[in-house]
Z-matrix of the N, CA and C atoms (Angstrom, degrees):
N
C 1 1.454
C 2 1.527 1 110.98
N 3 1.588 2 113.11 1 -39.39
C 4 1.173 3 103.44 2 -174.86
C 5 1.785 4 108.97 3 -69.74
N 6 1.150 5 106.18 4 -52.96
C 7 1.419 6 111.87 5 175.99
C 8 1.335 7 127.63 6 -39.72
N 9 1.302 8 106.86 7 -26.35
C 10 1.884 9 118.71 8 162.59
C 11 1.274 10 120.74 9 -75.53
N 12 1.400 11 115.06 10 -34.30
C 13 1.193 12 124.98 11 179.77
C 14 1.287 13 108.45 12 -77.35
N 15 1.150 14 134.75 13 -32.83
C 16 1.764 15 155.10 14 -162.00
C 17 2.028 16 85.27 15 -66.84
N 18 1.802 17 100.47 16 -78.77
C 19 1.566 18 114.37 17 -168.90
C 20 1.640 19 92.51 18 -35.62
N 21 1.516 20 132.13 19 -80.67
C 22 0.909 21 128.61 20 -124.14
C 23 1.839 22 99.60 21 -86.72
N 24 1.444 23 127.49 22 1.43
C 25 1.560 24 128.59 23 140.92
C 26 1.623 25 94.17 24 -52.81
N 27 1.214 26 94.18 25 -76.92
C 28 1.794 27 83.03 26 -165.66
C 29 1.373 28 134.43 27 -57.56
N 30 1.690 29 118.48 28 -0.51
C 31 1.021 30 108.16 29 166.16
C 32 1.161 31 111.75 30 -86.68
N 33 1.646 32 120.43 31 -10.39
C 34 1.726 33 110.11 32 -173.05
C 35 1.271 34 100.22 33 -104.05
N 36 1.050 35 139.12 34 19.21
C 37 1.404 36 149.29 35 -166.04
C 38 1.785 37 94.74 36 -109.93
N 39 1.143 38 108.62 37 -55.61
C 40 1.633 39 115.46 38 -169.52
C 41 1.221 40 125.09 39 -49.63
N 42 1.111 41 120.64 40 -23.54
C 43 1.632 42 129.86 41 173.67
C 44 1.313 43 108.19 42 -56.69
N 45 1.445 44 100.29 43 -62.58
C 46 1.203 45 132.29 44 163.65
C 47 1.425 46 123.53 45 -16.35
N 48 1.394 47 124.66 46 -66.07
C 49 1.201 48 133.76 47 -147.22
C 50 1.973 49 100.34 48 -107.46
N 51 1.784 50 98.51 49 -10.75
C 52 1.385 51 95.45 50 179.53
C 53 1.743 52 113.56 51 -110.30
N 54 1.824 53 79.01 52 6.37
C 55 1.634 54 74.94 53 174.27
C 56 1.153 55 132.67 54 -29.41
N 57 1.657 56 128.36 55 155.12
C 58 1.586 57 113.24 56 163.60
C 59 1.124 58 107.28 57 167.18
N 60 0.652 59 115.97 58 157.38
C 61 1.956 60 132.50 59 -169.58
C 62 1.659 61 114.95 60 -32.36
N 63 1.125 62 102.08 61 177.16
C 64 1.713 63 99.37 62 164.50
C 65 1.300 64 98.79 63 -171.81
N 66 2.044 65 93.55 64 101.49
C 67 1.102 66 110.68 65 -177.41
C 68 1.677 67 134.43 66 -52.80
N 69 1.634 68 115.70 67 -26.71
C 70 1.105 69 120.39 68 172.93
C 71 2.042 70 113.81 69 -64.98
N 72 1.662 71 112.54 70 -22.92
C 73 1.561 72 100.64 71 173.94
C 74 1.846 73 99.74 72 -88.92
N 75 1.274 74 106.36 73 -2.47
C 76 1.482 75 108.81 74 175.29
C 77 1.094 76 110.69 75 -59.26
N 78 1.461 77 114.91 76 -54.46
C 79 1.377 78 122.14 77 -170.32
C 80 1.616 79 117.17 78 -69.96
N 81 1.258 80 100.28 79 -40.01
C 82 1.861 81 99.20 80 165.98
C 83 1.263 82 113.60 81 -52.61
N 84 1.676 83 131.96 82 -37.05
C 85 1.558 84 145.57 83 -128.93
C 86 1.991 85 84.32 84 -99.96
N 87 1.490 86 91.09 85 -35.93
C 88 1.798 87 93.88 86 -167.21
C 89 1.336 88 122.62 87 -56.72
N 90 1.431 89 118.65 88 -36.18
C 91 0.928 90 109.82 89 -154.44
C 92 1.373 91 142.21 90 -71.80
N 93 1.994 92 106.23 91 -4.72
C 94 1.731 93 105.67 92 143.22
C 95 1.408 94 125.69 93 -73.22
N 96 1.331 95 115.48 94 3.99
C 97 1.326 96 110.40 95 -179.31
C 98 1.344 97 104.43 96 -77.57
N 99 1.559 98 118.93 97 -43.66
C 100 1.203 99 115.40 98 -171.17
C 101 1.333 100 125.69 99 -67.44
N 102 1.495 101 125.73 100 -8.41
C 103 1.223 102 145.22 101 -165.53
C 104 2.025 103 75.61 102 -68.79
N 105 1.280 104 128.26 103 -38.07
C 106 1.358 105 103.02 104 -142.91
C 107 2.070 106 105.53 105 -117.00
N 108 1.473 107 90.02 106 -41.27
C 109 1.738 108 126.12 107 146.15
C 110 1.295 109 120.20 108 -45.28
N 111 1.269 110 131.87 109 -47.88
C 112 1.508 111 135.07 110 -168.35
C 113 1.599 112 106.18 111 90.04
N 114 1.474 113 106.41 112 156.45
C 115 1.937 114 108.01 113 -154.75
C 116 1.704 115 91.78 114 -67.38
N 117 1.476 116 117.15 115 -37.44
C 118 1.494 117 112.54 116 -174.19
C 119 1.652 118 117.46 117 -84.33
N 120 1.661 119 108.91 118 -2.81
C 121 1.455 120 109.80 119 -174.62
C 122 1.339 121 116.82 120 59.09
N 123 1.281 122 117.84 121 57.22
C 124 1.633 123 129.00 122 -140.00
C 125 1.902 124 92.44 123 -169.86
N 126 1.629 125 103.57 124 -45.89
C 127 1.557 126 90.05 125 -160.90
C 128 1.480 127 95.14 126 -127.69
N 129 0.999 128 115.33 127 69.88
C 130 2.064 129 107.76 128 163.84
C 131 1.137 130 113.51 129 -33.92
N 132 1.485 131 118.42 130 148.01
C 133 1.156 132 134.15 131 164.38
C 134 1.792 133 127.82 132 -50.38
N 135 1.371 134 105.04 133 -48.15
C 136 1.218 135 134.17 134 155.53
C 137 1.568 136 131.68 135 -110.35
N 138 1.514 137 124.93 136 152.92
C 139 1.162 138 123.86 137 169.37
C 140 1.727 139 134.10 138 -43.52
N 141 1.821 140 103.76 139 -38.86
C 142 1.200 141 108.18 140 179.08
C 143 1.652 142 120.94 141 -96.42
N 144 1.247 143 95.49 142 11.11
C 145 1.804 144 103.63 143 165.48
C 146 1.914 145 107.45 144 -93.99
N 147 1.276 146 121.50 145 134.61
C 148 1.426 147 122.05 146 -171.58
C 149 1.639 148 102.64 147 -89.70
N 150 1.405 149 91.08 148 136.54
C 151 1.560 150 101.95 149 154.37
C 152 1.352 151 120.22 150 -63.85
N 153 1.429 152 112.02 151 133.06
C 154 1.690 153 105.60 152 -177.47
C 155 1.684 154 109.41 153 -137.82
N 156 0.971 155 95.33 154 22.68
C 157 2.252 156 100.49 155 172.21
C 158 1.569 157 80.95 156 -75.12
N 159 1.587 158 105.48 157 147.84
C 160 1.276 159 136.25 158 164.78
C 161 1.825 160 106.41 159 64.91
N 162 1.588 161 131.12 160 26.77
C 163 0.992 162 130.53 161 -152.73
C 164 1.240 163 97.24 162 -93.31
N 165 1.604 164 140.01 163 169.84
C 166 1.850 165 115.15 164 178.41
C 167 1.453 166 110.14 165 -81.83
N 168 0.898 167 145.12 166 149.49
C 169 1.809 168 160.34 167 -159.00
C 170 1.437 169 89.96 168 -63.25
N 171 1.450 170 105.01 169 -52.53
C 172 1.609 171 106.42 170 -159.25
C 173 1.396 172 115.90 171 -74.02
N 174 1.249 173 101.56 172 -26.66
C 175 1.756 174 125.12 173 160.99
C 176 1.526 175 116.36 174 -39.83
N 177 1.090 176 85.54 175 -71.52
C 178 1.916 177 112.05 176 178.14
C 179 1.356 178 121.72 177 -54.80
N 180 1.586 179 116.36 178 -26.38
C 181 1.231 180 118.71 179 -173.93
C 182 1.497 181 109.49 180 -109.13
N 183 1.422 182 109.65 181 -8.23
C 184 1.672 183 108.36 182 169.19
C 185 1.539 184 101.54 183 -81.79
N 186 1.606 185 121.19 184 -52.12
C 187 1.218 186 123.05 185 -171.08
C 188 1.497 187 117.72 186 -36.71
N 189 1.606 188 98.52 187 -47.30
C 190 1.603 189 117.47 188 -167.73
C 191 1.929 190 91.73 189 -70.55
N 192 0.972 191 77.78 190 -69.05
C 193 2.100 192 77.74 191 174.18
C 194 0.986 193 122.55 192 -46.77
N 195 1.599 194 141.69 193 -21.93
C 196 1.249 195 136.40 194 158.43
C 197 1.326 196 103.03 195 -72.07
N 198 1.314 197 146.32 196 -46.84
C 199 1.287 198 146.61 197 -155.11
C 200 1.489 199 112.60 198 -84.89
N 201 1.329 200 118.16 199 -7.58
C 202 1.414 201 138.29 200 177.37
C 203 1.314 202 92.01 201 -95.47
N 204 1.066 203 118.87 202 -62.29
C 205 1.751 204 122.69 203 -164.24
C 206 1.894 205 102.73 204 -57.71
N 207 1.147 206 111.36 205 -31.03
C 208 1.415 207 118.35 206 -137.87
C 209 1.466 208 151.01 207 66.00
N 210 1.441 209 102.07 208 13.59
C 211 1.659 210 130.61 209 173.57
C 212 1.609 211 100.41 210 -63.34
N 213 1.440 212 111.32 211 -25.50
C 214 1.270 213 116.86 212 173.97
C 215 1.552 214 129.33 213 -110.76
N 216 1.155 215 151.49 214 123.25
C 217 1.170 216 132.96 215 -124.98
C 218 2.059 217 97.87 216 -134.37
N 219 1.163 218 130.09 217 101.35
C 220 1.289 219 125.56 218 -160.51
C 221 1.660 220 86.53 219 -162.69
N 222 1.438 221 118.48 220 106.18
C 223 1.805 222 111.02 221 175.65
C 224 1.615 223 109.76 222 -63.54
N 225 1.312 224 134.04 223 -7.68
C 226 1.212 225 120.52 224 -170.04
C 227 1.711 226 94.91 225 -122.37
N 228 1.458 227 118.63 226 -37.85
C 229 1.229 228 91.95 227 166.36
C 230 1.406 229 129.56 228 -87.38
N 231 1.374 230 131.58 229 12.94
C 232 1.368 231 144.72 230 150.81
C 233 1.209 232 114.67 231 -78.19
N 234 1.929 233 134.77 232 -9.15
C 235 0.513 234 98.37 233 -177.11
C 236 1.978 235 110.88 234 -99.07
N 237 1.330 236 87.26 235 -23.07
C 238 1.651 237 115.08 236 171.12
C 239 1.531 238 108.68 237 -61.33
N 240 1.344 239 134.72 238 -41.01
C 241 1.524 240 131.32 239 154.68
C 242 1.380 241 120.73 240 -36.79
N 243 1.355 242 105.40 241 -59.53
C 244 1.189 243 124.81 242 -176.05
C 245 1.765 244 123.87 243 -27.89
N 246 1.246 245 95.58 244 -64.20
C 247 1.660 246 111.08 245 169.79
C 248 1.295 247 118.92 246 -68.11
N 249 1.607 248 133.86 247 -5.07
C 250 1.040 249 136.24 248 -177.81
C 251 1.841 250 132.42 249 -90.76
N 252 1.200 251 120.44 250 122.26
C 253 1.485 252 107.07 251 -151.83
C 254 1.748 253 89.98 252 -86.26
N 255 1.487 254 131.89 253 -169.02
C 256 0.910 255 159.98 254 -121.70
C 257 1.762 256 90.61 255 -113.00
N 258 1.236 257 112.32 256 -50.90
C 259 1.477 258 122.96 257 174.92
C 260 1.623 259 118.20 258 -77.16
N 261 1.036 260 98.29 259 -36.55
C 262 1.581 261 107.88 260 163.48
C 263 1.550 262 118.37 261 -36.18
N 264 1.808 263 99.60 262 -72.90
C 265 1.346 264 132.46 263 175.88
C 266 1.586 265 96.94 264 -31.30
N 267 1.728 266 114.01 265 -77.54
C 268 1.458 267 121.45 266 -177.94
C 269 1.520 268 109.15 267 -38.00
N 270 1.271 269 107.49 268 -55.73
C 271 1.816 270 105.41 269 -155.62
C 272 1.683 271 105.86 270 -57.67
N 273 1.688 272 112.37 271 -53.39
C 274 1.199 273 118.58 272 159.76
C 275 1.734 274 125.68 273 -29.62
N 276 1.064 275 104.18 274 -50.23
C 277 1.559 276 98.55 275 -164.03
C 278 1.963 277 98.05 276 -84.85
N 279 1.007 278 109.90 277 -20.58
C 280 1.179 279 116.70 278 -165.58
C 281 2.035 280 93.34 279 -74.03
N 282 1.095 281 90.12 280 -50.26
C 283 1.743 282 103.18 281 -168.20
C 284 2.134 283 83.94 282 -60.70
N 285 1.251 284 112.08 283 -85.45
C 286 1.519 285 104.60 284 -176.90
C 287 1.157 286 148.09 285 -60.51
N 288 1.431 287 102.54 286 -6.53
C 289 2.005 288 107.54 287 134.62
C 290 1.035 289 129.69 288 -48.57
N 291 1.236 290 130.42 289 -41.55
C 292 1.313 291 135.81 290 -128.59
C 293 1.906 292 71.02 291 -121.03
N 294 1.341 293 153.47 292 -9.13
C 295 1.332 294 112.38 293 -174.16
C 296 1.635 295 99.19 294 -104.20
N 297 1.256 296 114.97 295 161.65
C 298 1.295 297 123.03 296 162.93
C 299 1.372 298 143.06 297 -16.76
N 300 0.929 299 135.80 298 104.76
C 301 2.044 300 117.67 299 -147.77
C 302 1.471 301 109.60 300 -143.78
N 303 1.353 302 107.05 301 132.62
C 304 1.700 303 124.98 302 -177.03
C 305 1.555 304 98.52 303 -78.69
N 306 1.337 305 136.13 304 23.95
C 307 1.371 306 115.97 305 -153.10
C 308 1.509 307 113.47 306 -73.40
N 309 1.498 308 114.18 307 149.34
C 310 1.713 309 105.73 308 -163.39
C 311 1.618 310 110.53 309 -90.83
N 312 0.939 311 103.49 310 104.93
C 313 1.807 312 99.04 311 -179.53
C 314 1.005 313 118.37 312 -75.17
N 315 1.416 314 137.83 313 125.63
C 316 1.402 315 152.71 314 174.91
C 317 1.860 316 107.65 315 -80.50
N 318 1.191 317 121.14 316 104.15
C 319 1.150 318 125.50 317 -159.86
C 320 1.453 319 87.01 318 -92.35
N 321 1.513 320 91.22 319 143.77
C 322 2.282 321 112.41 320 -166.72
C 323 1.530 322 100.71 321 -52.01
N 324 0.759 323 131.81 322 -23.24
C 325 1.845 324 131.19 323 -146.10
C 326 1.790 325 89.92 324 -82.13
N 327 1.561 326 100.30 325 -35.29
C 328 1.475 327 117.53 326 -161.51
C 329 1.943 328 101.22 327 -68.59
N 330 1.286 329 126.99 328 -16.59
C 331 1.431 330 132.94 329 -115.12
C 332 1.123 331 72.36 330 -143.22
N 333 1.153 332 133.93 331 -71.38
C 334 1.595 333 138.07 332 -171.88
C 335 1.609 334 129.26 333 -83.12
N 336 1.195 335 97.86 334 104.69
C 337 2.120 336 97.59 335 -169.72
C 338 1.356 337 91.66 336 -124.86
């Protein structure tokens, strides 16, 4: 009995735990991002907006979640967070992980004095 009871937590649990984006409504969801990101998330408009193609998912979806929450403090990207639900957040980061990315790595040596 217990062992039946055990599986069927974990089958309702599993959805759950594999939640995650879906990069193809990502890519529909993007396309004010790119107004500011660039269409490939590769070429910002400006210097102090970040490139974010190839950024980590989990990265992307705290950022956006802080900036919704306001843990993160940016008037234009709080304000574009803002309207975004929980699935949103996922589909997005999922879609701009996954594309190709110049991202600039700051090698440790640089970080540590």
């Amino acid at each position: 009995m217990k062992g039946t009871l055990l599986i069927a937590l974990l089958a309702l649990a599993s959805p759950f735990a594999h939640a995650g984006g879906d990069a193809g409504a990502g890519a529909q969801k993007s396309k004010v991002c790119a107004a500011c990101h660039g269409a490939d998330f590769n070429t910002p408009i400006s210097a102090d907006i970040p490139r974010l193609a190839g950024q980590h998912e989990d990265y992307l979806v705290r950022a956006l979640s802080d900036y919704k929450s306001g843990a993160r403090k940016n008037p234009v990207m709080g304000g574009q967070a803002g309207a975004l639900s929980a699935q949103d957040i996922q589909d997005l980061a999922a879609y701009i992980s996954g594309l190709p990315g110049k991202l600039k790595i700051i090698p440790l040596q640089r970080l540590v004095r």
